[in-house]
N, C-alpha and C positions, 0 to 999 in steps of 0.2 A: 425471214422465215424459211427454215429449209422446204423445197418442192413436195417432199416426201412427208413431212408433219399431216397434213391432211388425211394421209391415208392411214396412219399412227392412231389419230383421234378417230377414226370411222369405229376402225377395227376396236377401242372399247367401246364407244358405240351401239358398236352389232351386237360386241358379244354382252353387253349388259342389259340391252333391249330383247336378244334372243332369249338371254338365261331366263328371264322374266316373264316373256310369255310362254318361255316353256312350262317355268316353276306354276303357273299361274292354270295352265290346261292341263297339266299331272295332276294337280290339288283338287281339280274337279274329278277326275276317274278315282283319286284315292278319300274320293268324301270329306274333304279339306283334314285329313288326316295330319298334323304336323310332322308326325313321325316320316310322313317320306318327304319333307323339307331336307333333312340333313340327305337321305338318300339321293336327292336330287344333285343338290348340290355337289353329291360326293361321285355322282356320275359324270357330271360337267369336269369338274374340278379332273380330276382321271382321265379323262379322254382329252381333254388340253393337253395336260402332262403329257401325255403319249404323240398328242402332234409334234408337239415343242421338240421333243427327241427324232420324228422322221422330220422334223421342217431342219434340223441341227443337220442331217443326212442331205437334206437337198440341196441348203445353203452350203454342202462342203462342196456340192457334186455339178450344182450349173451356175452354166455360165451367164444363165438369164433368170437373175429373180425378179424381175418387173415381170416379166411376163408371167412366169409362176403364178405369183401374188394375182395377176390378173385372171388367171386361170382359175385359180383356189376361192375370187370375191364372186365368179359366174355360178360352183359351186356353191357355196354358202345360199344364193340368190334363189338355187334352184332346190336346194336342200331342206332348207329352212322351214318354208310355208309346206314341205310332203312332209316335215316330221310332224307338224300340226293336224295335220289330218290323219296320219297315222295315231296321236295319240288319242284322237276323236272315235277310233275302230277298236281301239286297244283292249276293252271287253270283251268285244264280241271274235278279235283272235283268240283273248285267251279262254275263252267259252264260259266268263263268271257268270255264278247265275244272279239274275234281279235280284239286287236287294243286297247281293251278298260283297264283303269288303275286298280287297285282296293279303291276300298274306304276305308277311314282310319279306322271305323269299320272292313270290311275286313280285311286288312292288321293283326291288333290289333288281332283279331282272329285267322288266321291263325299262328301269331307268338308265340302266348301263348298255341295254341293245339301242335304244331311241335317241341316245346321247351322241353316241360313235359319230356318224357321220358331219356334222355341222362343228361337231368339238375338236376334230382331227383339222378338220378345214382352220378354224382361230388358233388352234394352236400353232400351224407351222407358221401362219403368218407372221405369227410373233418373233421367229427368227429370223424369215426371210426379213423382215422388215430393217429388225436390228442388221443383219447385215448391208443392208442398203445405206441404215446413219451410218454404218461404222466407214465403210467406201468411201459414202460424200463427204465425212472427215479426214478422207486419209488417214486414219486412225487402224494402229495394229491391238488396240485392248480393248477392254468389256464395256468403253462409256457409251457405244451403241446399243449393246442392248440394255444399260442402265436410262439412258434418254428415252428409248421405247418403251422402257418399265414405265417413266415417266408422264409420257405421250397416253399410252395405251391406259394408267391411272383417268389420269384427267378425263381422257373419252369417254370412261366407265362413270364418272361422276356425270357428266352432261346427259349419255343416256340414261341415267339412274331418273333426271329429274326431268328430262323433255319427257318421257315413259307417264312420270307420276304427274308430271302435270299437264302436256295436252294430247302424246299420241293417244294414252287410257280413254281419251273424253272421244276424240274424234274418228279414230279407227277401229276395225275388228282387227282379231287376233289374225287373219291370213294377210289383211292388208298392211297390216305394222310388221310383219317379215318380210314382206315383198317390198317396203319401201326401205327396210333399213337394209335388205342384200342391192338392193339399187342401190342408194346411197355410199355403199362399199363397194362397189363395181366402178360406179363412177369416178371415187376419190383416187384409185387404181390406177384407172384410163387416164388421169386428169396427170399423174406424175411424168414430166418429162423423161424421156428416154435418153437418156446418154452414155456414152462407152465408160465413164465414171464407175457406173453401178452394173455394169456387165460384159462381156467379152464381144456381143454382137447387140446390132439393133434390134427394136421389136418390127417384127414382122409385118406387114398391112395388112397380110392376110387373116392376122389375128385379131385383130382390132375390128373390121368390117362384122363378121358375127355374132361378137362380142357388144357391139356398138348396136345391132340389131336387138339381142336378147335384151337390152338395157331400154329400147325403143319399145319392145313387147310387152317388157313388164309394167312402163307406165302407162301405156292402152288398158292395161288389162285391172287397171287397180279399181275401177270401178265394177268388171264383172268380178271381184273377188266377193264383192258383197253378200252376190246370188250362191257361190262357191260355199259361205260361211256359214248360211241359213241350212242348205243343203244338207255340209257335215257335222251341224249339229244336230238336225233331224236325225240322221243316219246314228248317231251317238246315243241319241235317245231311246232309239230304238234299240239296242243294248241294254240299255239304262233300266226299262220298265217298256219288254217289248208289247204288255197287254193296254197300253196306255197312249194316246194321239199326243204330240207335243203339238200345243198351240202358240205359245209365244217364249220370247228370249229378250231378256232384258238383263242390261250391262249395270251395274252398280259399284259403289267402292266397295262393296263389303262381300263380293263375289257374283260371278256369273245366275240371275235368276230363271229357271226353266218350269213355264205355268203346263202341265201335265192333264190328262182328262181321260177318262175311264167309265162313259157313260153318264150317270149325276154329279158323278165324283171328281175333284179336284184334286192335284198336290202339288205343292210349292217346292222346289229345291233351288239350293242354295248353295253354291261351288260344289255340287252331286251329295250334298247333303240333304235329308229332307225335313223340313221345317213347321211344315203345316199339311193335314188335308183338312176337305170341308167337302159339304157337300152343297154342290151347287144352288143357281134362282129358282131351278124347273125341277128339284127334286120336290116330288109331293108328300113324302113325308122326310123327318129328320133322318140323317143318315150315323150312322155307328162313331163317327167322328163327331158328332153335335151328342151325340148320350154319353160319351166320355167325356168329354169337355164340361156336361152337365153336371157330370158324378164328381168331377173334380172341382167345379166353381160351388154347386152346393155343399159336399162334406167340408169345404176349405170355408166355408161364411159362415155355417153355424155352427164352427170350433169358438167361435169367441159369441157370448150374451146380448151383445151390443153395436156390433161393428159399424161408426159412424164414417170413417176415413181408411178406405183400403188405396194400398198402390199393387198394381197388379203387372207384372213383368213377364210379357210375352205371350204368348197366347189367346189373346184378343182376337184374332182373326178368324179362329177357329171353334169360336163360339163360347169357351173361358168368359169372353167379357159380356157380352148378350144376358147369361146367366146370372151372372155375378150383380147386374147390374136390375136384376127383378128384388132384390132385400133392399130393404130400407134404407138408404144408406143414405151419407150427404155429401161424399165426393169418393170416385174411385180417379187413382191419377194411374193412366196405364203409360205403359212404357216400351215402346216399338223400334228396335235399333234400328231398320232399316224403313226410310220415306219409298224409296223404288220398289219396295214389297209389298207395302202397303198402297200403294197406286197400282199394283198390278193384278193385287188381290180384290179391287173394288171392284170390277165387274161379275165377281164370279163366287163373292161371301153371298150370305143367309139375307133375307130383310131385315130378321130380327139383328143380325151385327150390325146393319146398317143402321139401324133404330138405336143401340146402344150407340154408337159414334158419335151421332147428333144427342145422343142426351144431354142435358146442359150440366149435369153432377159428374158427367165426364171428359179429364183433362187427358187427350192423347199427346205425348212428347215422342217424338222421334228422336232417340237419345240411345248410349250404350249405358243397360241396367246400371251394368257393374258403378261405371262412372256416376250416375246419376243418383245412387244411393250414396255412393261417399260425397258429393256435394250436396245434399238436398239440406234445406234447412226445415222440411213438414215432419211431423210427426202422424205414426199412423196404427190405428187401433188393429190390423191386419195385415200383411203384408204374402201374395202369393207368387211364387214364381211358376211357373209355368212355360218350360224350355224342355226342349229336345235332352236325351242326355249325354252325359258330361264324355262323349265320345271324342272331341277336342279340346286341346288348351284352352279355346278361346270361351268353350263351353265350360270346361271344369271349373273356372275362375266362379264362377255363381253355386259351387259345391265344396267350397274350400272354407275353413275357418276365419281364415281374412273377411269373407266374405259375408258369413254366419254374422261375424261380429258388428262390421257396418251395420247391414239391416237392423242386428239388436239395438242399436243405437238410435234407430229411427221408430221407436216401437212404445208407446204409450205405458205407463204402468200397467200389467194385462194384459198388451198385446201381444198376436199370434204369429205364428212365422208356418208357413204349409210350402212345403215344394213336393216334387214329385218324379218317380221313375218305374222304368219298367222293370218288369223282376218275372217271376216263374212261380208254379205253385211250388208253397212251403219252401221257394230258395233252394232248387232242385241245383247241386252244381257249386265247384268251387268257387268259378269266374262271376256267378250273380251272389252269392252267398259274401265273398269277399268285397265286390264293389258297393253291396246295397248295405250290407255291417259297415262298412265306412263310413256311409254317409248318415248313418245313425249315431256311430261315436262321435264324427269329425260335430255333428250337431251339439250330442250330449258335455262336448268338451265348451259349448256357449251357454247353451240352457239350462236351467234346472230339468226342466222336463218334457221328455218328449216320447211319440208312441207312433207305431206305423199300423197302415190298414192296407189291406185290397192283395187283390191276387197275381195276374198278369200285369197291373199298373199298381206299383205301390205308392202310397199318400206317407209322407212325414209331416206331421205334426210337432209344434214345439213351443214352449212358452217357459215363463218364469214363473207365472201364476197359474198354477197345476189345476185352481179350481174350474177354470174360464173353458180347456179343453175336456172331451170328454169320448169316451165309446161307449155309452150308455145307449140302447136305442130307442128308450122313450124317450130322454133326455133332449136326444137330435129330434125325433121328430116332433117334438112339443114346439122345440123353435123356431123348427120350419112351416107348422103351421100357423105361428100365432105371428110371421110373419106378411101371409093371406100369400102366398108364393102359386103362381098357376106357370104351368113349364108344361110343356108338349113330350120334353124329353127324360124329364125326372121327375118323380113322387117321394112322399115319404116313406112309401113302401121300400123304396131303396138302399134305403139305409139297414135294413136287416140283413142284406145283400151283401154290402161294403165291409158290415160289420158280422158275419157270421162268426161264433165265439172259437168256435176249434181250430180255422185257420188262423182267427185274428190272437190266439195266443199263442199259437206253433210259432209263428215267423216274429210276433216280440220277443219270443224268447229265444228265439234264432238271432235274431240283430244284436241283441244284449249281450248274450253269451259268447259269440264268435269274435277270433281277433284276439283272444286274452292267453295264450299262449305264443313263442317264438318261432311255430311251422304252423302255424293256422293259417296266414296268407299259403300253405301246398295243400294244404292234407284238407279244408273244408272246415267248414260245422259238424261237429256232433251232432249223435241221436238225439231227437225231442224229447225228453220224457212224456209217458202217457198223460201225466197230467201236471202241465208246466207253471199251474197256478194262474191265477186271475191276473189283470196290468198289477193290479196295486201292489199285489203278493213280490210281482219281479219286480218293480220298480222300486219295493224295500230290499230283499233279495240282492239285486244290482252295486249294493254298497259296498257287497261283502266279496266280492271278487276281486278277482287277480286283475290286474289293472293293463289298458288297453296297450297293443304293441304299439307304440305313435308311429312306427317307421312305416306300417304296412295298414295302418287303418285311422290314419288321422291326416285327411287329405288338405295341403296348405298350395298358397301361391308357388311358391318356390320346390316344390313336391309336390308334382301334380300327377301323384300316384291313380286316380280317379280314371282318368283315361286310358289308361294301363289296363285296368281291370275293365273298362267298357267294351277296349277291343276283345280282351280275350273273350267278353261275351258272348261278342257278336260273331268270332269266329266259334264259339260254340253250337250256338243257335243254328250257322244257317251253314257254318264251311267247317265241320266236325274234325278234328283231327291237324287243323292247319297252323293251329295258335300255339305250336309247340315251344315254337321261338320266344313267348313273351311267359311261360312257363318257368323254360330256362334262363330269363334274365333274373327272374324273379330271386335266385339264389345268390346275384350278384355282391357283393361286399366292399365296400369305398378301400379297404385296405391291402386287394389284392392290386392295385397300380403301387404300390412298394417293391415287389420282387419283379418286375418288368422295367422299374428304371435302374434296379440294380444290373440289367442283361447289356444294355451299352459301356457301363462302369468296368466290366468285366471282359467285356468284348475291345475297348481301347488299349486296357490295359496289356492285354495278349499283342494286339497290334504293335505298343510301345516297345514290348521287348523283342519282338521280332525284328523292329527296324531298329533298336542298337545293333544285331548283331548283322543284319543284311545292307545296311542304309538305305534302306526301300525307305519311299512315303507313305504306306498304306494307314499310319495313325494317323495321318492329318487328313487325307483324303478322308476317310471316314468321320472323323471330328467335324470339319466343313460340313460333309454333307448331312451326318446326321444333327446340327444344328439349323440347317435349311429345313430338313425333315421338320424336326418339331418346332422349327416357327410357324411353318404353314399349319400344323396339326392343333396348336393351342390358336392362334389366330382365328384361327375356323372356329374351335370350339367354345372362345371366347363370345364370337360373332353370333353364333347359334343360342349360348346362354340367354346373350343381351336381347335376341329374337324375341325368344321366348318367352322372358321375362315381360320385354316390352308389349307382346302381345298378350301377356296375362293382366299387368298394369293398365296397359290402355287400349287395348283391341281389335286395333287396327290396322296389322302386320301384311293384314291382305292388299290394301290399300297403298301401304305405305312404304312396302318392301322396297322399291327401287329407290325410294329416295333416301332411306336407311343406306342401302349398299351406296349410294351416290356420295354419302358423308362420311364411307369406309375409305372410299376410294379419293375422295378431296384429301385424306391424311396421305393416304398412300402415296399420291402424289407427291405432296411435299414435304415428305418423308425422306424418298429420292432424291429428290432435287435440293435439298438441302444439304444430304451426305454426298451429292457429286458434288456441290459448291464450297464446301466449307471442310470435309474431311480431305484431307491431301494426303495419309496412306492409308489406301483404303483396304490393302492387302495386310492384314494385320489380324490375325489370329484373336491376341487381346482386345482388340475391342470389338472382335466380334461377340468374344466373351459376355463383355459389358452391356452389348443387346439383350441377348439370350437373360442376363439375369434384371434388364432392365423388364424385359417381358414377365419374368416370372413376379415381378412386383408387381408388375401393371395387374395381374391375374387376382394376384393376392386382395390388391385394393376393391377391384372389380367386387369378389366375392364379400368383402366386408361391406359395401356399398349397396348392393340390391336389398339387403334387407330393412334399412334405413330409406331405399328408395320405394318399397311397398306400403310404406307408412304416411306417405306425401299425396295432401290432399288434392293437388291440382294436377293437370294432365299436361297444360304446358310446361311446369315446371320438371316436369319427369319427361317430357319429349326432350327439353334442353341439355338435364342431365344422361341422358341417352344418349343423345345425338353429339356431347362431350367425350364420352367412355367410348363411343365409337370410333368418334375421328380420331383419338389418342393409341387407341389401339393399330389403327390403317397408319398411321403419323409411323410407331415405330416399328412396324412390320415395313413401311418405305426404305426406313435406312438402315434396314439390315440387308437389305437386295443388293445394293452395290455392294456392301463390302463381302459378302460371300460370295460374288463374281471374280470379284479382284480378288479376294486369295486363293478362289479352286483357277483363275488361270495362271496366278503364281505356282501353281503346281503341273498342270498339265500343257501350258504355252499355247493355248489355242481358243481364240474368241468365239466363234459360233459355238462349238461346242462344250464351253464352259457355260455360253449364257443359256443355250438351251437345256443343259443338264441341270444346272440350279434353277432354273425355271419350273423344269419337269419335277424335281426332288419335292419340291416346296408345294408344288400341287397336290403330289403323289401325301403329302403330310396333310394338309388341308383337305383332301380326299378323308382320308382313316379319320381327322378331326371329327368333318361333319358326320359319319356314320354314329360315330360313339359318342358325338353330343346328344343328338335326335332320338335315337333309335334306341338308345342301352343310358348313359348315363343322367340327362335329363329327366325322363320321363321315371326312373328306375330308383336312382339315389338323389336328382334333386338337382337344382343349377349353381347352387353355393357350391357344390362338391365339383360339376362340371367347370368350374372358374381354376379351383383348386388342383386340377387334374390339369390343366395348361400350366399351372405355378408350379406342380412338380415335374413336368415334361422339360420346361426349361431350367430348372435350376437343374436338372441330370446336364443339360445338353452344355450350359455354364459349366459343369465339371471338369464334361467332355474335352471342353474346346484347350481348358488347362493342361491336359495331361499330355499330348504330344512334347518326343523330347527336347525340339529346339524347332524353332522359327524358321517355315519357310517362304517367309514372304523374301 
C-alpha cells in the first residue's frame, strides 16, 4: 500500500463529512429550503475548483508538498468547526428579520463567502497529493492524479456512510469537524518524509506545533459539547429573538429546536416551523388551539357520518384533541417524526394528551406520503394538516400524485380537507397563484371541491358533492346532534368560517385564475360584484377555458407549489426581494437550444483558425469543454435524482451522505477501471463515446423517474435510486482519466493538466447544481432537468468530433 494512500482517503473523508455538515447547518438558516441545496453545493463545488488551480501553482513551485499538505490539514482543522459557527450567526450578520426567509441573492452569497476558506484548503490538496503518487511512481503523466481521483472517490464513499451511520448518531456538528480535521492532520503527519516526494526534509520544527494543535484538539472534543449548545442558543436568538430556546434535539429528519414565549410553544424543524401550542400552565386555550379547533371541526362535519378518519400531522397542535371529541370509531393519525413527538410531550394540552391515550386512536410515526401509498384501510375522511408546501419534501402532500393516492383510500363518499394560508380575498399574485393551484391540481382528482376561511384557507373535496357543504345551518345541525362540547369552538363559528361575501370572492377567485397563458404574471382578475352562489360557479366552472397545467397543476416531478410558497413568503414579510423567482417564472424548456448551438459555433471558428495557424486551440477547447459539461450534467443529473428521491421517499435529509457515498462507490470505480483496462487513454474518440454515453444515461434517467413515482414500495425505489446513482458516478469515473490524458497530450505537463481538469469539471458541476435547484427543477420540472444534461452532452459529443486531426 502506498505511505501516501491514507492521507488520499482522509482527504474524501474530510471533504464529504465537511460538505455535509455544512449542507446540513445552511438548510437550517435557509428553512430546509431545497433550493439552496444546489446553491450549496455550487458554492463547494467552485471554491474546490479554484483550489485545485492555486494547489496546480504550489505543486509547480515547492519543493515541499508534505509539508504544505501538512500545513493546509492544520487549516481545514481550524477552519472547519469557525465556518460552523459562523453559519450559526449568519442571520443576525445579515440583519434578517424573524420569521423572514432569505432571498435567493442572499442565500447565493452567503454560501459562496462561507464556502471559500475550507474549499480552497481540499482543493489544493487534491493536487499536492496527486503530485506526491505521481513522485512515488516516478511517474512523468497524469496516473497520479487519476489514482487520487480514485483514492479521494473511495474516501468520499466511506465518509458518505460513517457520516450516515454513526458520526450523525454520536456527535454534534462542531465535534464531527473537529475530529475529521484531526483525522486529516494526522493521516498527513503519519506520511513518511522522504527526498522522493520533495527536494528537502520536513522540518521538526514543524511537526512539534503541529503535533500539539492535534493533541489540543482531542482535549477539546469534549468541551465542544458546551461550545455547540452555546451556538445554537446564540442562533436562536436570531431565529425568534422574542422567544427562550429551551431545548435541541438531533433527529434524522432534522435538527428540532423547542422555543417558548411565555405560555407559548414552537416547534422547528431544520429552522422550519412545524407546530406551536400553547403550553400545561396556559389557563386558557391559546390562538394555536382555536385554529386547530376551526380546522379539525369545519374538516369533520364536511362528511354526515365520519366513522374512520386518518389524520396527517397536526396532532400535536391540538388538530387531533379536536377531531377526536365526534363520534367516530378510529382516527389513524400520522406523525413523521418519533423525536418530535417525544419532545413535544412535555409541553402539549391535557386535552392532546387525553386524545393520545384514547383507545379509537392509532398514532404511527410514519412518512404521510409513504404511509397512504401503502395502507390497505379505508377511510370515510381523510385530513392533512401540514405546514405549507414551502418545500419539496412538503409539496409532495399538494401534488396530484398525491391527491390521487388518498382518493384511493377514501370510502364511497369520502372527504379529502387540507389546508393553507392565504390573504383576504387572495390579495397578490404570489398567494392567488400558489392557493389557485392547489384548487385545480385538486379539481384535476375530484369532482368537487370548495375553499373557505380567510388568512387560513380550508379545501375541501369529494366525489360525492352531496356529503360536503357551506350551508351554515347544515354545519351546525351536525355539530350539534353530535353533543360536541370544545372550550375553543362553538357552532357559532361556523358563520365565521363561512361568511357568504368572502366565501364566494375567493371561490371564484381559485376557479377562475390560472386559465389564461400569463396568469401565473399578471394575477387574478376583478371579482365580479356578484360572483354567484358555489353551485352557480361550480356549473359555471365547465364552461371555461381550461387550466394552464404548466403553471397551475402541481405534480411530483413539477413541484411548481414551492415556487409560488417562496414568492409568498418573500412577499409577506421581505417586500421587493422575490424578484428573482418572478423572473424565472418566464423561463421556457426551449431556450437551452440556442446555448448549445454557442459551443457548435465557437469550435467551429477555432477549427479553421488552427488549419491556418496549426495552433491547438480547437481541441484545447473541445477537451475542456467536454470536462465542463460532464461535471455540469452529472450534478444536475445528481440534483434531479435528489429531488426526486426526496419527493418519492422523504428522506434526503437523513440520507444525503449516504446517497453521495453510492455517487462516489461509481466514481471510484469508474477510474479505476479506465486506468486498468483503457491503454490510450489520450484519445479524443472515446472521450467522445463518454460524453454521448452520458447523454443516454440522462435520457434514460428522465424516461425512468416517471415510471419510478408509480412504485408502491420505498425499498424498491431506494434500490432503483441507489442504481441510477452509482451508474451515473461509474461513468463520470471514467471520463476523468481520459480527459487528463488528452489535455496533457496537449500541454506536457501533469500537475497542471490534472488540476486544470479537475478545476473545469467542478467549475461545470458548480453552474449544474445552481440551474438544477434553483431555475430548472423547481421552474420546469426534473424530467426536463435530466433532459437538459442529455442535451449538454450530446453538444459536448459534437464538440469532441470536430477538431481537425488527433492530437493525442
Amino acid at each position: 500500500m502506498p505511505p501516501h494512500l491514507p492521507a488520499v482517503l482522509m482527504l474524501g473523508m474530510v471533504g464529504q463529512i465537511g460538505q455535509v455538515l455544512l449542507l446540513r447547518e445552511l438548510l437550517m438558516v435557509f428553512h430546509g429550503n431545497e433550493f439552496s441545496i444546489g446553491l450549496i453545493l455550487a458554492a463547494w463545488l467552485a471554491w474546490v475548483g479554484v483550489g485545485s488551480r492555486l494547489g496546480a501553482a504550489l505543486a509547480d513551485r515547492s519543493d515541499r508538498p508534505l509539508a504544505v499538505l501538512s500545513l493546509n490539514a492544520a487549516g481545514v482543522l481550524l477552519v472547519l468547526p469557525a465556518t460552523i459557527l459562523l453559519i450559526r450567526v449568519l442571520r443576525g450578520l445579515l440583519r434578517v428579520l424573524p420569521g423572514s426567509y432569505l432571498s435567493l441573492p442572499e442565500m447565493a452569497t452567503s454560501c459562496f463567502l462561507l464556502m471559500a476558506p475550507v474549499c480552497l484548503l481540499l482543493g489544493s490538496q487534491f493536487v499536492l497529493l496527486s503530485r506526491v503518487w505521481r513522485e512515488s511512481d516516478r511517474a512523468e503523466d497524469t496516473s497520479g492524479a487519476g489514482k487520487t481521483y480514485v483514492g479521494e472517490a473511495a474516501g468520499n464513499m466511506l465518509g458518505g456512510m460513517l457520516f450516515t451511520l454513526l458520526i450523525v448518531r454520536a456527535l454534534n456538528s462542531l465535534q464531527a469537524a473537529a475530529l475529521a480535521g484531526m483525522l486529516m492532520l494526522a493521516a498527513n503527519l503519519l506520511v513518511p518524509r522522504r527526498r522522493a516526494v520533495g527536494k528537502s526534509l520536513w522540518s521538526a520544527r514543524y511537526r512539534a506545533p503541529l503535533l500539539g494543535l492535534l493533541a489540543f484538539s482531542a482535549l477539546s472534543i469534549g468541551f465542544l459539547r458546551r461550545v455547540d449548545s452555546w451556538a445554537y442558543g446564540l442562533q436562536w436568538r436570531y431565529f425568534a429573538p422574542q422567544h427562550q430556546l429551551v431545548e435541541i434535539h438531533q433527529s434524522k429528519h432534522g435538527t428540532i429546536a423547542v422555543m417558548q414565549r411565555e405560555d407559548q410553544y414552537s416547534f422547528f424543524q431544520s429552522g422550519h416551523l412545524v407546530l406551536t401550542t400553547a403550553g400545561p400552565e396556559a389557563l386558557t386555550p391559546g390562538l394555536e388551539e382555536q385554529e386547530a379547533a376551526a380546522f379539525a371541526h369545519f374538516a369533520m362535519v364536511q362528511h354526515e357520518k365520519p366513522e374512520r378518519v386518518l389524520l396527517i400531522g397536526g396532532g400535536l397542535r391540538g388538530t387531533l384533541s379536536e377531531a377526536a371529541k365526534h363520534p367516530v370509531e378510529r382516527i389513524d393519525y400520522i406523525e413523521l417524526d418519533e423525536v418530535l413527538t417525544r419532545a413535544a410531550q412535555p409541553y402539549i394540552s391535557q386535552t392532546t394528551h387525553n386524545a393520545l391515550s384514547d383507545p379509537r386512536v392509532h398514532l404511527t410515526h410514519a412518512d404521510g406520503r409513504l404511509f397512504v401509498k401503502a395502507a390497505k384501510e379505508r377511510y370515510d375522511l381523510i385530513i392533512v394538516d401540514l405546514p405549507d408546501p414551502a418545500t419539496a419534501v412538503l409539496n409532495r402532500y399538494y401534488t396530484v400524485e398525491f391527491f390521487r393516492e388518498a382518493k384511493a383510500l377514501l370510502n364511497p363518499g369520502g372527504v379529502f380537507v387540507i389546508g393553507a394560508t392565504s390573504t383576504p380575498d387572495l390579495r397578490g399574485t404570489a398567494v392567488a397563484n400558489r392557493n389557485a393551484m392547489i384548487y385545480h391540481t385538486l379539481r384535476n382528482v375530484f369532482a368537487r371541491a370548495f375553499v373557505a376561511g380567510e388568512q387560513y384557507m380550508l379545501y375541501v373535496a369529494t366525489d360525492a358533492p352531496q356529503q360536503i357543504s357551506v350551508d351554515v345551518p347544515t354545519l351546525q345541525q351536525r355539530y350539534r346532534e353530535r353533543d360536541i362540547a370544545s372550550d375553543s369552538f362553538s357552532h357559532y363559528h361556523y358563520q365565521v368560517l363561512l361568511f357568504e361575501p368572502q366565501l364566494l370572492r375567493v371561490n371564484w377567485t381559485v376557479r377562475a385564475h390560472g386559465r389564461h397563458s400569463a396568469a401565473h404574471l399578471e394575477g387574478p382578475g376583478l371579482v365580479p360584484l356578484t360572483p354567484g352562489s358555489i353551485s352557480e360557479q361550480q356549473r359555471a366552472e365547465e364552461e371555461l377555458p381550461r387550466v394552464e397545467r404548466r403553471y397551475f397543476i402541481n405534480s411530483d416531478l413539477k413541484p411548481i407549489g414551492y415556487s409560488y410558497t417562496l414568492m409568498l413568503w418573500d412577499d409577506q414579510v421581505r417586500r421587493g426581494r422575490g424578484e428573482a423567482f418572478r423572473w424565472l417564472l418566464h423561463l421556457e424548456p426551449w431556450w437551452i437550444l440556442p446555448w448549445a448551438m454557442l459551443p457548435l459555433f465557437a469550435v467551429f471558428l477555432l477549427r479553421m483558425a488552427a488549419s491556418r495557424t496549426g495552433e491547438r486551440s480547437d481541441a484545447y477547447f473541445a477537451i475542456l469543454f467536454a470536462v465542463f459539461t460532464t461535471g455540469l450534467s452529472i450534478m444536475a443529473l445528481q440534483v434531479a435524482l435528489l429531488f426526486a428521491f426526496q419527493t418519492f421517499y422523504g428522506f434526503v435529509y437523513e440520507m444525503v451522505g449516504l446517497i453521495v457515498a453510492v455517487f462516489m462507490g461509481g466514481l471510484a470505480l469508474g477510474t479505476l477501471l479506465a486506468h486498468r483496462y483503457v491503454t490510450d487513454k489520450a484519445n479524443m474518440r472515446a472521450l467522445a463515446g463518454i460524453q454521448l454515453l452520458i447523454a443516454l444515461l440522462a435520457s434514460l434517467i428522465a424516461l425512468t423517474l416517471p415510471v419510478a413515482a408509480t412504485l408502491p414500495s420505498p425499498v424498491v425505489v431506494f434500490v432503483l435510486f441507489s442504481a441510477l446513482t452509482f451508474v451515473a458516478g461509474l461513468v463520470n469515473g471514467v471520463g476523468f482519466p481520459l480527459s487528463a490524458a488528452c489535455y496533457m497530450s496537449l500541454s506536457g505537463r501533469a500537475e497542471r493538466s490534472a488540476g486544470t481538469v479537475y478545476s473545469v469539471e467542478l467549475y461545470g458541476a458548480c453552474l449544474g447544481a445552481i440551474l438544477a435547484s434553483a431555475v430548472v427543477v423547481p421552474m420546469l420540472g426534473i424530467v426536463v432537468c435530466c433532459l437538459l444534461g442529455a442535451v449538454a452532452n450530446a453538444t459536448a459529443f459534437v464538440v469532441l468530433l470536430a477538431p481537425r486531426r488527433s492530437y493525442a
